[in-house]
NUMI-844826 format. One record per residue (C-alpha): x, y, z; residue number from 1; chain. Coordinates in Angstrom, 3 decimals. Layout:
{{X Y Z} NUM A}
...
This chain:
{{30.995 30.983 6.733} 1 A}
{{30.934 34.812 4.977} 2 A}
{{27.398 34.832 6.553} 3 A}
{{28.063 34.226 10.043} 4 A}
{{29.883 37.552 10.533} 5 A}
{{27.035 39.262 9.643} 6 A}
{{24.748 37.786 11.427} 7 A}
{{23.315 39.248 14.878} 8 A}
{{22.466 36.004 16.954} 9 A}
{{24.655 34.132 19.435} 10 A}
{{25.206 30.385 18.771} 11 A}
{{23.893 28.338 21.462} 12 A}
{{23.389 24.719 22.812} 13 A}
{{19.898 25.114 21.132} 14 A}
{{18.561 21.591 21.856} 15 A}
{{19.387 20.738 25.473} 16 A}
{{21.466 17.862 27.277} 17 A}
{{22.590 14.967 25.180} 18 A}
{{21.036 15.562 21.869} 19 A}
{{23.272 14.981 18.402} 20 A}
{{22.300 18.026 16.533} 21 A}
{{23.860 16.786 13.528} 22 A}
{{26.132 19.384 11.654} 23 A}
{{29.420 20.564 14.294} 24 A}
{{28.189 18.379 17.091} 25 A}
{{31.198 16.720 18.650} 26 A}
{{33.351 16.700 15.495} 27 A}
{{37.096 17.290 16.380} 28 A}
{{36.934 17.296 20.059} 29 A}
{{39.149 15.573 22.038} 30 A}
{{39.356 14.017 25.858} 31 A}
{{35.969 16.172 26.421} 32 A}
{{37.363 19.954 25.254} 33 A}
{{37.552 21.743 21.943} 34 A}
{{40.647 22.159 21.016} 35 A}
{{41.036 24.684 17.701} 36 A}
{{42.311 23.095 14.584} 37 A}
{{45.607 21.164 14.543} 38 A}
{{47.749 19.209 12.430} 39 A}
{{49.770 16.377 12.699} 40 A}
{{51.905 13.959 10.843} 41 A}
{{53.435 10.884 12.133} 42 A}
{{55.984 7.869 11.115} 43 A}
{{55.473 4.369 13.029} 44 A}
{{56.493 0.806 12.582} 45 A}
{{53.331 -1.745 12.367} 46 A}
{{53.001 -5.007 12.849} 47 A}
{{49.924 -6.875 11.682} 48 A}
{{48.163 -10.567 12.292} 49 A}
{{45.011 -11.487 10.456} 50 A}
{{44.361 -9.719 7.654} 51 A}
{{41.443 -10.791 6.356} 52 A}
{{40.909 -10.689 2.015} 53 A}
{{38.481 -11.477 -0.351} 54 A}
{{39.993 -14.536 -1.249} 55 A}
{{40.388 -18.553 -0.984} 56 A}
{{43.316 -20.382 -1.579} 57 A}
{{43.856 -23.912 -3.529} 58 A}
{{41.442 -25.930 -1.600} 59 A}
{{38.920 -23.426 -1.084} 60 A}
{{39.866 -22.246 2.307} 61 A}
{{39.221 -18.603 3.559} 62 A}
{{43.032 -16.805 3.217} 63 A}
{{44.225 -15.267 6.405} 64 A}
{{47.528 -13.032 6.510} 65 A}
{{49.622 -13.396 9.378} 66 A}
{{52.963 -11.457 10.228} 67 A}
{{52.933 -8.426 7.985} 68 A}
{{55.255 -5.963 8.996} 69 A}
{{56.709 -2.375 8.426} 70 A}
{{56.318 1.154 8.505} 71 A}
{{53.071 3.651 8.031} 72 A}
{{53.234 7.227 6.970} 73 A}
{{50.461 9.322 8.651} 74 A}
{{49.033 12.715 8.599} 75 A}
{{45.788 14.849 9.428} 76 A}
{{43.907 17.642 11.269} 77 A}
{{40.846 17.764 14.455} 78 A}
{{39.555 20.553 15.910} 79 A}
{{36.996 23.201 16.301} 80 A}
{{37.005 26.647 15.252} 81 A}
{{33.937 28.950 16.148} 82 A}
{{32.626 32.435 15.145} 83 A}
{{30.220 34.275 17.011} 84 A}
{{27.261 32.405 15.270} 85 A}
{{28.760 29.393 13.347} 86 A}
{{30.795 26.574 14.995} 87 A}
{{33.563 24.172 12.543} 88 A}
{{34.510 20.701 13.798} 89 A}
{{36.869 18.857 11.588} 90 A}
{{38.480 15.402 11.888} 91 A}
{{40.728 14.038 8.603} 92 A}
{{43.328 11.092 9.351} 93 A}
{{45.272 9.450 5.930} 94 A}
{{47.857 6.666 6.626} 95 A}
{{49.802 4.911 4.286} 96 A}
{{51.378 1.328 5.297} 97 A}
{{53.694 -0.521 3.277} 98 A}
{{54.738 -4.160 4.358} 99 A}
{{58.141 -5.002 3.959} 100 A}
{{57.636 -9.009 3.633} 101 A}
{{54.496 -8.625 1.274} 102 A}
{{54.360 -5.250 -0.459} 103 A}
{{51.288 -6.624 -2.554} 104 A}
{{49.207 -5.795 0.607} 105 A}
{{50.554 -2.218 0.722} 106 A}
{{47.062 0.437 1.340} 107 A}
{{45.845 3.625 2.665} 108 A}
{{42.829 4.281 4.873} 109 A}
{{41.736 7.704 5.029} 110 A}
{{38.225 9.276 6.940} 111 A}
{{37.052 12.986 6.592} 112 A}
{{34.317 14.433 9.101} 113 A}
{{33.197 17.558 8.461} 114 A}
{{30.371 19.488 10.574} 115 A}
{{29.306 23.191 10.267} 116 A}
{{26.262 24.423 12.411} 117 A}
{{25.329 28.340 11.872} 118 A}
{{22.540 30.263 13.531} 119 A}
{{20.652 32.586 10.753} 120 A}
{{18.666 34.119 13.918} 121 A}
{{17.377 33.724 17.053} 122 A}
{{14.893 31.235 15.896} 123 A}
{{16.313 29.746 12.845} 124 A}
{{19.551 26.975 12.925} 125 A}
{{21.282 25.144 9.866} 126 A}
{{23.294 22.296 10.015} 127 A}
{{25.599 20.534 7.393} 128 A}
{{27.756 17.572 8.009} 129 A}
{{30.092 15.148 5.375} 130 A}
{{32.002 12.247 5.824} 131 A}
{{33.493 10.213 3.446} 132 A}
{{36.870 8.214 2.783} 133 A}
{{38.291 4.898 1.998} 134 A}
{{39.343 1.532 4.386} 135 A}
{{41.485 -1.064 3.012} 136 A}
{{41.321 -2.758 6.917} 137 A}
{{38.896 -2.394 9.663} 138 A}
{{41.793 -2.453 12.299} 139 A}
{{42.241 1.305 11.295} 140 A}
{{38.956 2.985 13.597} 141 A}
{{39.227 -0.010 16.140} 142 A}
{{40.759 2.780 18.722} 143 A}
{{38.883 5.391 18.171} 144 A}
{{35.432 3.575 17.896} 145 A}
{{33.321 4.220 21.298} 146 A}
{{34.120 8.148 20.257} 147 A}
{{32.529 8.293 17.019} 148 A}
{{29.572 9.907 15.805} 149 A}
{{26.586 7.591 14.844} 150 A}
{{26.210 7.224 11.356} 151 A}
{{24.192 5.388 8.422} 152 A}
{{27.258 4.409 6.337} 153 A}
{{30.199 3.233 8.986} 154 A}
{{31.325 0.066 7.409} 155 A}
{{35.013 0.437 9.136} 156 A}
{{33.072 -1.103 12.618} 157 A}
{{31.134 -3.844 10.753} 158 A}
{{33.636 -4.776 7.951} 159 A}
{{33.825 -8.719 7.251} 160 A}
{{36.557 -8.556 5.226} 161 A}
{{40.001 -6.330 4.237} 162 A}
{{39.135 -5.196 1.235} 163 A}
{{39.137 -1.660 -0.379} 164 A}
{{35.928 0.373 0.641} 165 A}
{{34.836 3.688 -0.694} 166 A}
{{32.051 5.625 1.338} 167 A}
{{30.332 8.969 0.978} 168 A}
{{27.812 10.436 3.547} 169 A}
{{26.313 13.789 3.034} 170 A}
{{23.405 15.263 5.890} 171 A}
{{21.489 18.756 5.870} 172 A}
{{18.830 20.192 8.519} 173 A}
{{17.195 22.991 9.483} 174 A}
{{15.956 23.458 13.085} 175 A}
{{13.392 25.784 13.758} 176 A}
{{12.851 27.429 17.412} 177 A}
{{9.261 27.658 18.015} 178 A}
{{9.375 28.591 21.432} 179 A}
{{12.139 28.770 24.250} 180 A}
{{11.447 25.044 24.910} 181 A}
{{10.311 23.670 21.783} 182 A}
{{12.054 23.064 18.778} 183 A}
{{11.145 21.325 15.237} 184 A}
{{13.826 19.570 13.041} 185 A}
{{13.767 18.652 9.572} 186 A}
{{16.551 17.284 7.501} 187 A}
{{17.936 14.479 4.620} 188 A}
{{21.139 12.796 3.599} 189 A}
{{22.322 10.747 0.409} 190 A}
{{25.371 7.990 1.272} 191 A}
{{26.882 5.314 -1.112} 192 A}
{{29.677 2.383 -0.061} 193 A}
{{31.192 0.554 -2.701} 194 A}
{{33.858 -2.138 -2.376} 195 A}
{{36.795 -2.664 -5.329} 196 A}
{{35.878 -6.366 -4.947} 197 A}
{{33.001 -7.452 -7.340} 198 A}
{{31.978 -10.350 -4.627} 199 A}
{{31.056 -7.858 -2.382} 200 A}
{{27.387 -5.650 -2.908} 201 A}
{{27.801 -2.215 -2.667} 202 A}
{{24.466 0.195 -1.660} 203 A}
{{23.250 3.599 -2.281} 204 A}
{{20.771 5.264 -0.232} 205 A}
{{18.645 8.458 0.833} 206 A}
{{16.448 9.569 3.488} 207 A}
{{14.674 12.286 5.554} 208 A}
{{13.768 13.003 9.076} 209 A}
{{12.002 15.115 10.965} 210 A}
{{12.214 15.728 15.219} 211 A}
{{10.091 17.561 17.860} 212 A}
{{11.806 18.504 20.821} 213 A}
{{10.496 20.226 24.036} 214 A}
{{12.904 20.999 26.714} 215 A}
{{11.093 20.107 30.211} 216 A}
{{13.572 22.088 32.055} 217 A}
{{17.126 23.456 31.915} 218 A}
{{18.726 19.859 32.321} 219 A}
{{15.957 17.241 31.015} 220 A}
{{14.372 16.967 27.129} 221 A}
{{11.843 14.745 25.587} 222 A}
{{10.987 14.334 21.992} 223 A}
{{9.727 12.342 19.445} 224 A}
{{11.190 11.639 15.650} 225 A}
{{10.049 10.221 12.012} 226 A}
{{13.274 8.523 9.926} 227 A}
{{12.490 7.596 6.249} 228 A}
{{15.665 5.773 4.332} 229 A}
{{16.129 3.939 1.102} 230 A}
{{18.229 1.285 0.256} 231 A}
{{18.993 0.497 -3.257} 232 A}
{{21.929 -2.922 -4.285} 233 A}
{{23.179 -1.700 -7.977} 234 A}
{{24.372 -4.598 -10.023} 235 A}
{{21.723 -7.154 -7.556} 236 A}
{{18.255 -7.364 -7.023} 237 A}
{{17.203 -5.839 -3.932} 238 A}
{{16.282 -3.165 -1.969} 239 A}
{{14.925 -1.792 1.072} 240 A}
{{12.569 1.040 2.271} 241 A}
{{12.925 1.438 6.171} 242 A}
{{10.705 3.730 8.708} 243 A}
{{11.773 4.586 11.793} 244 A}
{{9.418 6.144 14.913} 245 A}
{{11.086 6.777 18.063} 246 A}
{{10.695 9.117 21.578} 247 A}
{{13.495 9.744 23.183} 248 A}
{{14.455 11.272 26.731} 249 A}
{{18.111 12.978 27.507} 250 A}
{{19.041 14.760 31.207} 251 A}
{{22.008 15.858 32.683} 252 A}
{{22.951 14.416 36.104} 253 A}
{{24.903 16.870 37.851} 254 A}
{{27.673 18.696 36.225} 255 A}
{{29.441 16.459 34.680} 256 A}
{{27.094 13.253 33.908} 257 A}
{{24.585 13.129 30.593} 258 A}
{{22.405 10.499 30.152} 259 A}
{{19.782 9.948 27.003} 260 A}
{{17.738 7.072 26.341} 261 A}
{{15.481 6.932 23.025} 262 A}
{{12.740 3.624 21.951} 263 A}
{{10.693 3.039 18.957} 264 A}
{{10.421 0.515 15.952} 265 A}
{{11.621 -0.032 12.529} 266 A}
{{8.926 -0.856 9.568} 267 A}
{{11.499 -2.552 7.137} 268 A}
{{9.943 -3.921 3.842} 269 A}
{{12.772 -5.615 1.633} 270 A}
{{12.946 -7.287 -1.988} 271 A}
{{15.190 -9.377 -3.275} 272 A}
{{16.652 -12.785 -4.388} 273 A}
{{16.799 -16.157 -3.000} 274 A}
{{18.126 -19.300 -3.658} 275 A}
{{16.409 -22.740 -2.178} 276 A}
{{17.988 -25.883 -2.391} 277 A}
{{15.565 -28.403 -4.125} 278 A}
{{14.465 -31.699 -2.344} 279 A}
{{16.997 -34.368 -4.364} 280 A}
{{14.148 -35.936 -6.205} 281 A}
{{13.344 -32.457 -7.884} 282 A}
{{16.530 -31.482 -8.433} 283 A}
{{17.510 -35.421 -9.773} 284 A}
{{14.310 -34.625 -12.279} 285 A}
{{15.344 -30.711 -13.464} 286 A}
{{18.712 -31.631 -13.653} 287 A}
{{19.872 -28.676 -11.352} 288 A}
{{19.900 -28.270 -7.495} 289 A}
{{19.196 -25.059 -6.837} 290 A}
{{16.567 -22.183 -7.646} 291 A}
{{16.306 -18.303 -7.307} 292 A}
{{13.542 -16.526 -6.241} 293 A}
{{12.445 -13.637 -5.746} 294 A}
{{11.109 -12.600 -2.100} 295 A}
{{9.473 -9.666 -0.131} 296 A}
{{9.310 -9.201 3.320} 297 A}
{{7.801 -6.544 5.996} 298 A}
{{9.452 -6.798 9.232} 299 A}
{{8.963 -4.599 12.309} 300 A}
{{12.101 -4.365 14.256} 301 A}
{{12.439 -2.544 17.565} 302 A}
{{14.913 0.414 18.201} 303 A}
{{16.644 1.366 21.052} 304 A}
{{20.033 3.721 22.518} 305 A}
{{21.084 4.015 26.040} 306 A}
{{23.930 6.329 26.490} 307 A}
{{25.878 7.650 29.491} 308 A}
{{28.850 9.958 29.390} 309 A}
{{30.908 12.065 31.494} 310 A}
{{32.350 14.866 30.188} 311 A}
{{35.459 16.277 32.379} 312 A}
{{37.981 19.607 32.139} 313 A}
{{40.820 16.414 30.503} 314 A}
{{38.330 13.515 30.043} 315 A}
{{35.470 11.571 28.604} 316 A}
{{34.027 8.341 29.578} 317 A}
{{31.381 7.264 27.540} 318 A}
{{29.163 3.802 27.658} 319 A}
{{26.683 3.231 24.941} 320 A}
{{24.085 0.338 23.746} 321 A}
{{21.862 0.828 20.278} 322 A}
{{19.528 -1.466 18.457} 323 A}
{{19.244 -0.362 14.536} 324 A}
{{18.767 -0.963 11.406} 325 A}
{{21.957 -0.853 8.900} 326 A}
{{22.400 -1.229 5.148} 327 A}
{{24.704 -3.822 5.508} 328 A}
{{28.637 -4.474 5.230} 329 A}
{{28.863 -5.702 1.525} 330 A}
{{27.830 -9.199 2.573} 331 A}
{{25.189 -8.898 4.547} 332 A}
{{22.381 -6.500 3.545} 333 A}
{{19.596 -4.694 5.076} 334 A}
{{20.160 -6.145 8.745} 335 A}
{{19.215 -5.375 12.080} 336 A}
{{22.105 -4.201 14.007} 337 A}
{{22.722 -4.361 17.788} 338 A}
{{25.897 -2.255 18.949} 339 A}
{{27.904 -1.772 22.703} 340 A}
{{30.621 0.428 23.326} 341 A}
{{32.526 1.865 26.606} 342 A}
{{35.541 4.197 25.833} 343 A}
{{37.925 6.392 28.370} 344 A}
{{39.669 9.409 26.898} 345 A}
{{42.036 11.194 28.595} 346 A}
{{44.529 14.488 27.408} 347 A}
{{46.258 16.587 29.646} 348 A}
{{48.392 16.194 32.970} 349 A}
{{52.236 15.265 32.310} 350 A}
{{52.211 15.652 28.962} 351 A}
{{50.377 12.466 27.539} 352 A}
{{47.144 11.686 26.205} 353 A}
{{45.184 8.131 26.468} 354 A}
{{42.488 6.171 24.819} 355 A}
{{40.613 2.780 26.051} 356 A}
{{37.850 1.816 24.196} 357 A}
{{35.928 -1.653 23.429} 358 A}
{{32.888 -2.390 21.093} 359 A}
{{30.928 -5.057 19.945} 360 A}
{{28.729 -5.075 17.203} 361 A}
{{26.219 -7.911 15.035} 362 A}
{{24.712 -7.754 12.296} 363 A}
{{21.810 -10.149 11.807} 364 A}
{{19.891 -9.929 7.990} 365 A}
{{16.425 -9.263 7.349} 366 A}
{{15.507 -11.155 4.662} 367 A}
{{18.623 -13.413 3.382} 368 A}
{{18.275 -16.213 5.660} 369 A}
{{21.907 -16.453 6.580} 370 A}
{{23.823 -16.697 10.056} 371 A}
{{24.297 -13.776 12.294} 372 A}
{{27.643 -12.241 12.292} 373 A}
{{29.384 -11.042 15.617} 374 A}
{{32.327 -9.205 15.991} 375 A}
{{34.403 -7.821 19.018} 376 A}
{{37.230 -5.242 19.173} 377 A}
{{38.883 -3.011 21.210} 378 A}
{{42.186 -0.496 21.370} 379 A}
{{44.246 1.439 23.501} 380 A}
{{46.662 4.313 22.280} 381 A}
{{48.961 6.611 23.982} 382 A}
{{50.539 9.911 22.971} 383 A}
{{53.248 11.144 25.037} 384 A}
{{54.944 15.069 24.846} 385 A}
{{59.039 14.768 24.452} 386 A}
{{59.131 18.752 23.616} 387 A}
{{57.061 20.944 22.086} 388 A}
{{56.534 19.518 18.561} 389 A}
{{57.916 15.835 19.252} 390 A}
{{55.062 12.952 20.266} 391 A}
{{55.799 9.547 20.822} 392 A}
{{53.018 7.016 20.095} 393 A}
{{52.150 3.604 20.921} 394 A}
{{48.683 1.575 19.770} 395 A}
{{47.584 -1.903 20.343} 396 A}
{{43.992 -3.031 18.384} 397 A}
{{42.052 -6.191 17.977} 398 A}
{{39.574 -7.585 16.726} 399 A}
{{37.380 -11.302 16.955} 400 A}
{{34.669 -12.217 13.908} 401 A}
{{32.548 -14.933 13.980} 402 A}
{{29.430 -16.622 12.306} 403 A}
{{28.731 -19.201 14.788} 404 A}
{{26.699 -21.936 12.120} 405 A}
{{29.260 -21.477 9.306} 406 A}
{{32.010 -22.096 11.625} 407 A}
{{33.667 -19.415 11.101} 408 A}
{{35.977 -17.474 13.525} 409 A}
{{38.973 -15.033 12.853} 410 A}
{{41.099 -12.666 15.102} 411 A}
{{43.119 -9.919 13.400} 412 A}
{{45.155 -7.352 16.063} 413 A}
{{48.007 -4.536 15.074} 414 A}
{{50.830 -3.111 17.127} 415 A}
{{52.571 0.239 16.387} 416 A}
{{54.830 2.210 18.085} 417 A}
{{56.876 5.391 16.338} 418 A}
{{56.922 9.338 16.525} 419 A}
{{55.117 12.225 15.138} 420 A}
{{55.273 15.735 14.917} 421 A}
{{52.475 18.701 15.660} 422 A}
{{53.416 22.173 17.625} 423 A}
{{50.967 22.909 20.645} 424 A}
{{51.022 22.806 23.941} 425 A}
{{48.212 20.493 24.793} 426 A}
{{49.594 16.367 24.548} 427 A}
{{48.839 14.908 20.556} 428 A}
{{45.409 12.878 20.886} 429 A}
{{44.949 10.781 18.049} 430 A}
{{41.441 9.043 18.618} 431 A}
């Protein structure tokens, strides 16, 4: 940050239309404008249905909480702040619940994103970005979901179960200009997500990347890019080297519309262990029923993202589709990974500030032999200006699991309604 008031260049939308640059990017913005950095802390009532631990009870059934209810303590910061060649975004949220019927389910969830872009010359960009945090539900991002930045490590979306989850994402890159229209990108990251529940697998990872981009004309860009990532299960056999080449495409449709649309394939080669159920008369003859093996598998997978946005003075509509590859959710592990999403934000006229979004998401593993898992949410929250400092707030979330062959189907939601506090003159936006 010392560097960037020294430095002689003007920071600049240096890869065209509808490209994630990694580092700032959209970090901290809200309803389609920065906004600089602001704070907030709130006080609301909750109630919750279908809670969802790691845990069975007397005859061996799946334990679902239902009727929790009381009062959660928030606080945290968004925005943007930008020098003359750097640019800031910055998005913390903490909560703290406590149940009044069943305190032993008391939690926090808390998420820090942190993106800093800085232009060392005319030529010469760095990015940085960090995330990490803790979830004890996945009802906490349920809101806020269509808005947020695409990830490796995001287990809040694809969470099976409430348990405590720990997660640490850490990028860098360094984008090169080689001409006015051309630009090379090369970068890594390290991540980790571990889970306080032993049933659950925990994964650490690293990769690289590297991205050509030529800009065809002031509104349209085309490119091509290499992804290399690592997956590695501590405390259980397995792990997973993934390679990802795509092209991708990204215009902007008038003013206000952006549209990018990227292809490719995954190369995913995965080790690990299986068991196999014996035929009876083997396992009448060992004396056991079951075996573990150990298995490797190449799989080529493809990749896809649509994604169309529009980006108004007070607003944002976005509608997205992607086909990846994920490390998992703790249960499942390397799996393919097909997401939707379609999210309204609004903040500005008579004081309030609105957010509509719905997702779905499955995982399906590569290499485990085990059903797919589906899952469906959605939220809607509203802030609303009583004076200057005083914001009233009301959220509704829910969310539907399922894995259709095991039979298996849950549906959690949370209400809230209460008050916070955060001087400005633009409406409180939460998600």
């Amino acid at each position: 940050m010392a560097l960037a008031s020294t430095a002689s260049a003007q920071l600049s939308n240096y890869l065209g239309p509808g490209i994630l640059t990694g580092g700032a990017d959209t970090i901290g913005n809200r309803a389609g404008e920065q906004v600089d950095l602001r704070f907030y802390a709130s006080l609301t009532g909750i109630y919750d249905n279908g809670i969802q631990p790691v845990s069975v009870d007397s005859k061996g059934n799946l334990i679902q909480l239902n009727g929790l209810y009381g009062i959660d303590a928030g606080l945290g910061v968004y925005g943007v702040h930008s020098w003359r060649v750097a640019r800031l975004g910055l998005d913390y949220h903490a909560d703290f619940r406590h149940y009044d019927n069943d305190s032993a389910y008391d939690g926090t969830n808390q998420s820090l994103t942190l993106g800093y872009t800085y232009q060392k010359s005319r030529r010469l960009y760095f990015d940085v970005k960090g995330l990490g945090g803790m979830y004890t539900t996945a009802l906490f991002g349920v809101a806020g979901e269509a808005g947020a930045t695409p990830t490796i490590i995001n287990p809040q979306t694809l969470l099976l179960f409430d348990d405590r989850t720990y997660f640490l994402e850490g990028s860098v890159g360094m984008t090169y200009l080689l001409s006015p229209r051309a630009s090379v990108t090369l970068g890594g990251e390290g991540f980790t997500a571990q889970h306080q529940s032993s049933a659950l697998v925990g994964v650490v990872g690293y990769g690289a990347r590297a991205k050509f981009q030529y800009r065809v004309s002031r509104l349209t860009s085309i490119g091509a890019e290499y992804d290399r990532q690592h997956y590695q299960y501590p405390h259980f056999f397995g792990q997973a080297d993934v390679n990802m080449y795509n092209v991708f495409l990204a215009t902007q449709i008038g003013r206000l519309w952006t549209f990018s649309l990227s292809g490719g394939v995954y190369q995913v080669s995965t080790v690990g262990l299986q068991t196999i159920t014996l035929d009876p008369a083997i396992a009448r003859l060992l004396g056991v029923t079951s075996t573990v093996h150990i298995f490797a598998a190449d799989n080529w997978i493809p990749s896809g993202r649509a994604a169309l946005s529009r980006k108004m003075r007070n607003a944002v509509i976005i509608a997205a589709y992607s086909r990846t590859v994920s490390p998992g959710n703790g249960v499942y592990l390397t799996s393919r990974v097909e997401s939707g999403t379609l999210g309204y934000s609004y903040s500005g006229v008579r004081n309030a500030a609105f957010n509509l979004s719905l997702g779905y998401n499955s995982l399906s593993s590569i290499g485990q032999g085990i059903a797919p898992y589906r899952q469906f949410g959605g939220g809607v929250g509203m802030t609303y200006n009583f004076t200057h400092a005083i914001h009233g707030i009301a959220s509704y979330a829910v969310r539907q699991q399922e894995i259709q062959l095991a039979g298996y189907r849950g549906t959690s939601y949370q209400v809230s309604l209460g008050i916070a506090f955060s001087p400005g003159s633009l409406p409180l936006s939460l998600w």
